[in-house]
C-alpha positions, 0 to 999 in steps of 0.5 A: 404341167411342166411350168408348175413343177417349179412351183410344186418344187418350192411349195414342197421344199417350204413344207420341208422345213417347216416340218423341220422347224416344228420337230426341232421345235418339238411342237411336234414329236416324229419318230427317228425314222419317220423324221429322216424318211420324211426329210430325205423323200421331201428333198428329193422330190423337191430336187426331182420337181426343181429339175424338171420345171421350165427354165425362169424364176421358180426353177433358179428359186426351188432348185437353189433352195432344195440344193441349200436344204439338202446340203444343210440337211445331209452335212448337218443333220445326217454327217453329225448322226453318222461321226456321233454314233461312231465316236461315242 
């Protein structure tokens, strides 16, 4: 089981952004809240599967781009929602 977890691990993180690019896109229309729960449990479990593959291809692939859609995701989405409710 723990040599699929690397392709558990980008499969998950694929369905991620494609639920990003559909509600950016609005082809879909998720509340707040379900979006960001959705968004932050899907990187975490990507993250958690990635971490637990065996080490070859699909781990360096899924935990690399976990790591670069968690951090687009934290800095880009969350960070900006954060300054913007305090500034304005």
């Amino acid at each position: 089981m723990k040599k699929y977890f690397g392709v558990i691990s980008f499969t998950l993180i694929m369905l991620v952004i494609g639920f990003f690019g559909m509600a950016v896109t609005f082809i879909i229309n998720p509340g707040v809240s379900t979006f960001r729960l959705l968004m932050i449990t899907g990187i975490i479990l990507s993250l958690i599967f990635a971490g637990f593959s065996e080490k070859g291809y699909w781990k360096r692939v899924s935990l690399g781009l976990s790591i670069l859609v968690g951090l687009f995701y934290f800095i880009g989405i969350e960070a900006m929602r954060f300054l913007f409710q305090m500034f304005i």
